[in-house]
N, C-alpha and C positions, 0 to 999 in steps of 0.2 A: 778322625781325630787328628789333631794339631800338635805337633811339637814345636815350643822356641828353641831352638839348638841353646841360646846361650844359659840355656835353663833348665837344660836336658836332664840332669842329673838329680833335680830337686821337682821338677814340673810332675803335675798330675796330667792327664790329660786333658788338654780341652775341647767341651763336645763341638759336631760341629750343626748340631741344633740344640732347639732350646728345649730341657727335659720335659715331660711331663708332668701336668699339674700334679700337685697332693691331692688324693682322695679327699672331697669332702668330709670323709666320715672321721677324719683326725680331729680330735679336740685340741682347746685353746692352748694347754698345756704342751703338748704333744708338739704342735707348732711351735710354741716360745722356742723348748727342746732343741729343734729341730735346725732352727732361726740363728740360735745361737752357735750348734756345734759347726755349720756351714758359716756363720760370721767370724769363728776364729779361724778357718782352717783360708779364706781367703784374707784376713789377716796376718797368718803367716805367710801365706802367699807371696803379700803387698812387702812383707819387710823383707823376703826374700831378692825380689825384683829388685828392693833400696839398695840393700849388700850390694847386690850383683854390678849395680850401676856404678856404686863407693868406688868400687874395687876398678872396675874396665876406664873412670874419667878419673882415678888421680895419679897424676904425672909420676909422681916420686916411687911409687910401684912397679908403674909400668917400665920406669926406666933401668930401674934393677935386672929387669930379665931379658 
């Protein structure tokens, strides 16, 4: 597993293969499910990474500290 240091705090880990298919035997439902609760969770991910970028390239911050 992966750590981005400047992420460290909020970062899940990331594998360093690719998981495991889903069992066949999931239904279509069970999938949508499943589809979605991993679309929002690297959706917060993605707005996490936005902040983190916000924050480390605008000038007027960085130059306070």
């Amino acid at each position: 597993m992966h750590y981005y240091p400047f992420i460290l705090w909020a970062a899940a880990p990331i594998p360093d293969v690719i998981p495991e298919p889903v069992v066949a035997t999931e239904s279509a439902e069970q999938e949508l499910r499943r589809l979605r609760r991993e679309n929002r969770a690297l959706q917060m991910r993605c707005e996490i990474l936005k902040k983190t970028v916000a924050i480390f390239s605008d000038p007027s911050a960085n130059a306070m500290r």
